[in-house]
C-alpha positions as CSV (number, residue, x, y, z in Angstrom):
1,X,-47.4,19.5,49.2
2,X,-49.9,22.2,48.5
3,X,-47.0,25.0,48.2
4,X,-48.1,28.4,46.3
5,X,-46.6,31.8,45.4
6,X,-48.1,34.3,47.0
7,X,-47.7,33.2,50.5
8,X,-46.4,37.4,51.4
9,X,-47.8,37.1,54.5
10,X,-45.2,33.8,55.7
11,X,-42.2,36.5,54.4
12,X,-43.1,39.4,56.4
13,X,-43.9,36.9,59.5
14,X,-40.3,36.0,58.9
15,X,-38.2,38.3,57.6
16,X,-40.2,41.8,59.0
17,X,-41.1,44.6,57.7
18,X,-45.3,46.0,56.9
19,X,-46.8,45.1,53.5
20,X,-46.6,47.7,52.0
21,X,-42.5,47.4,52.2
22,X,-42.8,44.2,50.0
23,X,-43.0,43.6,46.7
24,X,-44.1,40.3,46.2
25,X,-42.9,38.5,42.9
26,X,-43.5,35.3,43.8
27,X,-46.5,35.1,41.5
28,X,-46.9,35.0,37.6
29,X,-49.5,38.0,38.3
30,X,-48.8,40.8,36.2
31,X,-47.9,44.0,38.3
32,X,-49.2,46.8,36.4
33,X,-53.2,45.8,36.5
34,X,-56.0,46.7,34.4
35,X,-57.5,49.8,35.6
36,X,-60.8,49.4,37.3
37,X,-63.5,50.6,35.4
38,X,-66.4,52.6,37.3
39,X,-68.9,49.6,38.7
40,X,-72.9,50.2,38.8
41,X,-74.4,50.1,42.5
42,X,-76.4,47.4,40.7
43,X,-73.0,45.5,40.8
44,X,-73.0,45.5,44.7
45,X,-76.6,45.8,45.6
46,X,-78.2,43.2,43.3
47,X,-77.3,39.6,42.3
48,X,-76.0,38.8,38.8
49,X,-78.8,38.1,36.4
50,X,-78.7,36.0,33.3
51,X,-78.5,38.9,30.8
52,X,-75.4,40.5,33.2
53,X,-73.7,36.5,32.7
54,X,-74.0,36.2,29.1
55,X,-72.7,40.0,28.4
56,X,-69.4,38.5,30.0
57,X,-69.7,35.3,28.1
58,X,-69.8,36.8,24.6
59,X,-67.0,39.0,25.5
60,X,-65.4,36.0,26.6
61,X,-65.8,34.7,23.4
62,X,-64.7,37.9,21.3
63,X,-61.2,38.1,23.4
64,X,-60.3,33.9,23.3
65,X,-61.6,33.5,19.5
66,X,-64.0,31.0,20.5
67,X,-67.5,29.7,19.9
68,X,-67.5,26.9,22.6
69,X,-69.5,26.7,26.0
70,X,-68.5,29.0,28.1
71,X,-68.8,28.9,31.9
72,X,-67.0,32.0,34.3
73,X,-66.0,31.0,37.4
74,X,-64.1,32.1,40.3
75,X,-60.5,31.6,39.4
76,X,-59.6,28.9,37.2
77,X,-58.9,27.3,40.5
78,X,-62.9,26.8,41.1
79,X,-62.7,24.8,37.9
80,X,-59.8,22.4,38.7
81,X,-61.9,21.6,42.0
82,X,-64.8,20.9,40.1
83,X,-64.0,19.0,37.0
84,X,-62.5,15.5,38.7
85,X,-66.3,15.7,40.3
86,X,-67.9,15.0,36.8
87,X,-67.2,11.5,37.0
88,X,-66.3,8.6,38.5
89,X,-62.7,8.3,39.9
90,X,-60.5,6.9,37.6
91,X,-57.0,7.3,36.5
92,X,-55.2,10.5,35.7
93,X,-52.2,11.6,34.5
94,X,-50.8,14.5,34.8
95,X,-47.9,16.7,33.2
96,X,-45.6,17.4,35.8
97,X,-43.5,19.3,37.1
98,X,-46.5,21.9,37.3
99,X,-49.3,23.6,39.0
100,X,-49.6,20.9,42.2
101,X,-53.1,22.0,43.0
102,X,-54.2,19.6,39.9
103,X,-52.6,16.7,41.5
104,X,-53.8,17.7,44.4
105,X,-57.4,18.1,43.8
106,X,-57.6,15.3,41.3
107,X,-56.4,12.9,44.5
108,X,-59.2,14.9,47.1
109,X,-61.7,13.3,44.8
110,X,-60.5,10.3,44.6
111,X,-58.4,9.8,41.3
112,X,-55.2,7.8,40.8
113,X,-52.9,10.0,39.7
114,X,-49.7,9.6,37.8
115,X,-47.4,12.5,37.6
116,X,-45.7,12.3,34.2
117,X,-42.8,14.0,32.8
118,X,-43.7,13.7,29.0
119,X,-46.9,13.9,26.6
120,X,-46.5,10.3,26.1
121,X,-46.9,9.3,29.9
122,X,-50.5,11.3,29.8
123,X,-51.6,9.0,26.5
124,X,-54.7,6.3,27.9
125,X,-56.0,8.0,31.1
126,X,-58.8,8.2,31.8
127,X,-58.4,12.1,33.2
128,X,-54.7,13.8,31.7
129,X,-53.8,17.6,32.7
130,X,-51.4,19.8,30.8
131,X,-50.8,23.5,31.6
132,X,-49.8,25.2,28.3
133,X,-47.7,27.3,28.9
134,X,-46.3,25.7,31.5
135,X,-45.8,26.9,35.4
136,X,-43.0,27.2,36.6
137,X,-41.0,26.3,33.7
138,X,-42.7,27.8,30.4
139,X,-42.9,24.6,28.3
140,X,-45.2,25.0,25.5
141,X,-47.1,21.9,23.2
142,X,-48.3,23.1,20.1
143,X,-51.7,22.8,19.5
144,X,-52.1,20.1,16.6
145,X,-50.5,17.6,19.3
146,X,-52.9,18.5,22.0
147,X,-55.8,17.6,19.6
148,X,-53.6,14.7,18.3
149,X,-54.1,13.9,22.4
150,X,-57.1,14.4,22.8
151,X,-58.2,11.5,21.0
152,X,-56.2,9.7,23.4
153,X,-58.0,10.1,26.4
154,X,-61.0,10.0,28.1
155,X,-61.1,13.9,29.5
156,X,-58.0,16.3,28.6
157,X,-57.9,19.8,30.5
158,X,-55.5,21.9,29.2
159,X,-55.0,24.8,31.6
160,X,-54.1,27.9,29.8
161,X,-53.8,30.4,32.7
162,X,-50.6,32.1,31.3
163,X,-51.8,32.0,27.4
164,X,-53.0,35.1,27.5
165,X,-49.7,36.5,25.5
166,X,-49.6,34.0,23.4
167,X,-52.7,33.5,21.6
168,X,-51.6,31.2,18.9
169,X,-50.7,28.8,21.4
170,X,-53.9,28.1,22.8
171,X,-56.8,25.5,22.1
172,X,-59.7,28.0,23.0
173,X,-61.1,27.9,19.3
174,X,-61.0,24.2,19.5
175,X,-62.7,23.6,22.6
176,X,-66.2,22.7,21.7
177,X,-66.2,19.2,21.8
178,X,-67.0,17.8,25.3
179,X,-64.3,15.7,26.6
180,X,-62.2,18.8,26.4
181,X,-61.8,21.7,28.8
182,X,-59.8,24.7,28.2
183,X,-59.0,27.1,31.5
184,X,-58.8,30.5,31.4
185,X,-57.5,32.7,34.1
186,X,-58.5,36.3,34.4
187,X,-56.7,37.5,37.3
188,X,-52.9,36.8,36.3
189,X,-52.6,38.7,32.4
190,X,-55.2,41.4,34.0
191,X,-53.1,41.8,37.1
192,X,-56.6,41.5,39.2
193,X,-56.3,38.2,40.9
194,X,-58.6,39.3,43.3
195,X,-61.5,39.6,41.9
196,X,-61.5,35.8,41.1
197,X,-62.2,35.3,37.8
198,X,-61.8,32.5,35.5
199,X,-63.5,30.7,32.7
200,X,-63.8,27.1,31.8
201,X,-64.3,26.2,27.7
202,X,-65.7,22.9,26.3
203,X,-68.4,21.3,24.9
204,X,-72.3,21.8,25.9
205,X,-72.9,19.3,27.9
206,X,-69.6,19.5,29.6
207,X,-70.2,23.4,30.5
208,X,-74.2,22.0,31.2
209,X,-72.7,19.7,34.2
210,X,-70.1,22.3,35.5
211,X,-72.7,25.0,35.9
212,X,-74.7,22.4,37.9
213,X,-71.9,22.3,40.1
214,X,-71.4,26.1,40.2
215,X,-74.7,27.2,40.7
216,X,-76.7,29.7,39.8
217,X,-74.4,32.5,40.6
218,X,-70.7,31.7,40.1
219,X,-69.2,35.0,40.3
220,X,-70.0,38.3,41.5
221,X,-71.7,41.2,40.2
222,X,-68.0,43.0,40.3
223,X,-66.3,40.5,38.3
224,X,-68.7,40.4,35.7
225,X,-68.7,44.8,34.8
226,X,-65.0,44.5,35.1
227,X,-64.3,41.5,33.4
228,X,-66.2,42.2,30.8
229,X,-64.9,45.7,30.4
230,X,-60.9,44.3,30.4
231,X,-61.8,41.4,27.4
232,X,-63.0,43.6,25.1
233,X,-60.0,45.9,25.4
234,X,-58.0,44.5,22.9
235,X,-55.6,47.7,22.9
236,X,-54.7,47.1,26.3
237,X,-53.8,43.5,26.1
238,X,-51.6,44.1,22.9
239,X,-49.9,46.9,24.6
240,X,-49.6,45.0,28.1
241,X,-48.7,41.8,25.4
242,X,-45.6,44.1,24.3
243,X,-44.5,45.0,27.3
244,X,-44.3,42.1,29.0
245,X,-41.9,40.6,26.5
246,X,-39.4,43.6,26.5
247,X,-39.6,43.0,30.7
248,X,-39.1,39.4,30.3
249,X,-35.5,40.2,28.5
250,X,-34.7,42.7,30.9
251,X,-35.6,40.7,34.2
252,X,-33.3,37.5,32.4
253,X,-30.4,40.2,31.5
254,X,-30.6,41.3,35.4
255,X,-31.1,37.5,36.6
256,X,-27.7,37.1,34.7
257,X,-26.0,40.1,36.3
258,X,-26.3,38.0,39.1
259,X,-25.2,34.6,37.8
260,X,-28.6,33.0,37.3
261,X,-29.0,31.1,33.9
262,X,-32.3,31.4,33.2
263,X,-34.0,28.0,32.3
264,X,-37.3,28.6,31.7
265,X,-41.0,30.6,31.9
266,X,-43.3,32.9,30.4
267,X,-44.1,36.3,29.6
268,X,-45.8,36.8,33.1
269,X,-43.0,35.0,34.8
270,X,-39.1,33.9,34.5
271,X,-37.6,30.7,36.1
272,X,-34.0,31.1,36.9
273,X,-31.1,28.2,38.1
274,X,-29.0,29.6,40.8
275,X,-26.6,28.1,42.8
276,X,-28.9,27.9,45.9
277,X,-32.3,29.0,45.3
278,X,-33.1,29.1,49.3
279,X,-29.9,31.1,49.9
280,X,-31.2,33.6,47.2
281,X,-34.6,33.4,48.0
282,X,-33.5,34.4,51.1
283,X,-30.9,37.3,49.9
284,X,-34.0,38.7,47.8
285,X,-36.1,39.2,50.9
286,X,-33.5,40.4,53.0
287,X,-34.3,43.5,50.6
288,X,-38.2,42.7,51.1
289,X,-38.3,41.2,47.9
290,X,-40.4,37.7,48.0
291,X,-40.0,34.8,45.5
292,X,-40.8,31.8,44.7
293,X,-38.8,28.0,45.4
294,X,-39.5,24.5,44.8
295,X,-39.4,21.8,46.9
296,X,-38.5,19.5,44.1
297,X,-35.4,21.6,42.8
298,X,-33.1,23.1,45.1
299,X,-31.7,25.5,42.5
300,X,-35.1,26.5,40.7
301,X,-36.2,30.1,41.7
302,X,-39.0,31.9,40.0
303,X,-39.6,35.7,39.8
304,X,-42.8,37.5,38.1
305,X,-42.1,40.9,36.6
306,X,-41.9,44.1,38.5
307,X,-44.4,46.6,38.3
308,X,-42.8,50.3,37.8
309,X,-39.1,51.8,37.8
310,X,-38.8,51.7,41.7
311,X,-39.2,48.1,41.8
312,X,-37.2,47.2,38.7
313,X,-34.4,49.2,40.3
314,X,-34.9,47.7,44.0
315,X,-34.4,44.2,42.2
316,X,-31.4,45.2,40.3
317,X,-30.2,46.3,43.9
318,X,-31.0,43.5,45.3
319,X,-29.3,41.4,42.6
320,X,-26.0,42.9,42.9
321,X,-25.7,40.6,46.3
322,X,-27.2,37.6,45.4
C-alpha cells in the first residue's frame, strides 16, 4: 500500500471541521518554516537559467559538506522515481520497515524487491535502499558501515530526508563515487514542503544520467531563490537544530502523560506504542488533531512536532483523553 502522512484532507472528510481547524502532525515536516525570503519577478516570469541552477548547487554543497555531483530536484520523491530507471531491472533490497514509496517505485519499474529487516539482508543486490535516519522509527547506521556496504552492492541509495539535524550521521561528503546516491530533502528540516525541493548526490556520471531524466529545468525559478537563501543560513538551522531536540523531549514527556512508550524517531518526528493506535488516532482527531498509523503495526502511531504554544497546548489537551 502507497499510505502517506499528510493525507489532512481524508480527516476533515471524516471527522469535520475546515482546515484551518486542523493541525496536521501526521508528517515529519517541521512546523515552524523558514521564512520566505523576498523572490525576484525574474523568479516567476523567466525560466531557470544555468547560472540561477549552479548558485543553488554550490550552496548545496556549502550546507551538506560535500564536493560531489549535485542534481536539485523536485522532492527527493522525484529522485526515488527516477533512479530504478538508470538501469536494467534487477534485484533490490530494501531496509524495511520504511518509506513504502521505495518499494513501491522500485516494483513500478520493474525490480524484484526484497524487503529486509537488517543491513545484512541488503548485502548482494543488485539495487539496496536505506533511509538514514530512519521513517517512522528513527534507526540510524553509522556511516563507516554504509561505505563498508557499499562495496557490497551494485547501487546503494541512502535517503537522508531527515539528516538534516544530524549532520554527522550523513554520507553527503562521501558521495562522489557513482554507484552511490545520497537524498536530500529540502521541504521537511525547512518546513516548506511545498515548494518541492530536493537534491540527489553521487558521482558524475550518475548525476550526468539523472539530469538526462530530469531535463533541462527540474525545479522552479521559486525553489531555487529560496532554497538557496535557507542553505546558506547556517544560524537558522543550528537554532531550528536546537529546538527541535528540546521539542522532541517534550512531545515524548506528553506522549507518556498519556501512556504511550515512545519507541522510536527523529528530531522532526516521534514514534510512540499505544495500546491502540487507531483508537488514538482516532481520539487525537476528535480534537482535530491528525496523525499518522501503520498498517503493519497496530499499536505504532507517529506524531511530528507542533508548531507554536497553541498547538503544544491543544495536544497536551488532547492527550489527557487518549
Amino acid at each position: 500500500m502507497r499510505d502517506h502522512g499528510g493525507n489532512i484532507d481524508w480527516a476533515i472528510g471524516h471527522y469535520g471541521g475546515a482546515a484551518t481547524d486542523w493541525i496536521d502532525l501526521s508528517t515529519g515536516i517541521n512546523r515552524v518554516p523558514y521564512a520566505l525570503p523576498k523572490l525576484s519577478s525574474e523568479a516567476w516570469t523567466q525560466l531557470p537559467t544555468r547560472a540561477a541552477q549552479d548558485s543553488l548547487i554550490a550552496a548545496a554543497r556549502s550546507a551538506y559538506g560535500t564536493q560531489a555531483g549535485i542534481l536539485p530536484v523536485a522532492g527527493a520523491q522525484a529522485a526515488i522515481q527516477m533512479i530504478p530507471r538508470l538501469s536494467a531491472p534487477g534485484r533490490a533490497a530494501v531496509l524495511s520497515p520504511t518509506y513504502n514509496e521505495h518499494t513501491a517505485c522500485l516494483r513500478a519499474a520493474g525490480w524484484s524487491v526484497a524487503e529486509v529487516p537488517d543491513i545484512a539482508g541488503l548485502r548482494g543486490a543488485d539495487l539496496a535502499v536505506l533511509v538514514n535516519p530512519n521513517n517512522p522509527d528513527g534507526r540510524t547506521h553509522a556511516p563507516a558501515d554504509l561505505l563498508a556496504l557499499s562495496g557490497q552492492v551494485g547501487r546503494l541509495v541512502i535517503d537522508e530526508s531527515f539528516a538534516d539535524p544530524l549532520p554527522d550521521l550523513s554520507l553527503a561528503a562521501r558521495a562522489g563515487r557513482n554507484g552511490l546516491f545520497v537524498l536530500r530533502s529540502f521541504g521537511k528540516f525547512y518546513g516548506l514542503a511545498g515548494l518541492r525541493l530536493g537534491f540527489v548526490l553521487g558521482g558524475a556520471e550518475d548525476i550526468t544520467a539523472l539530469s538526462a531524466q530530469s531535463g533541462p529545468w527540474p525545479i522552479s525559478g521559486a525553489a531555487i531563490e529560496v532554497g538557496r537563501t535557507a542553505l546558506l543560513d547556517r544560524v537558522w538551522a543550528e537554532q531550528t537544530t536546537a529546538r527541535l531536540a528540546d521539542e522532541a523531549d517534550q512531545a515524548d514527556a506528553l506522549a507518556r502523560s498519556a501512556g504511550w512508550n515512545p519507541v522510536g524517531g527523529c528530531a522532526l518526528f516521534r514514534l510512540y506504542e499505544t495500546p491502540d493506535a487507531a483508537g488514538a488516532q482516532a481520539q487525537l482527531a476528535r480534537h482535530q488533531i491528525w496523525s499518522r498509523i501503520f498498517p503493519y503495526s497496530p499499536r505504532w502511531l507517529r506524531l511530528g512536532l507542533p508548531g507554536n504554544p497553541g498547538e503544544w497546548a491543544r495536544l497536551a489537551d488532547a492527550l489527557q483523553g487518549a
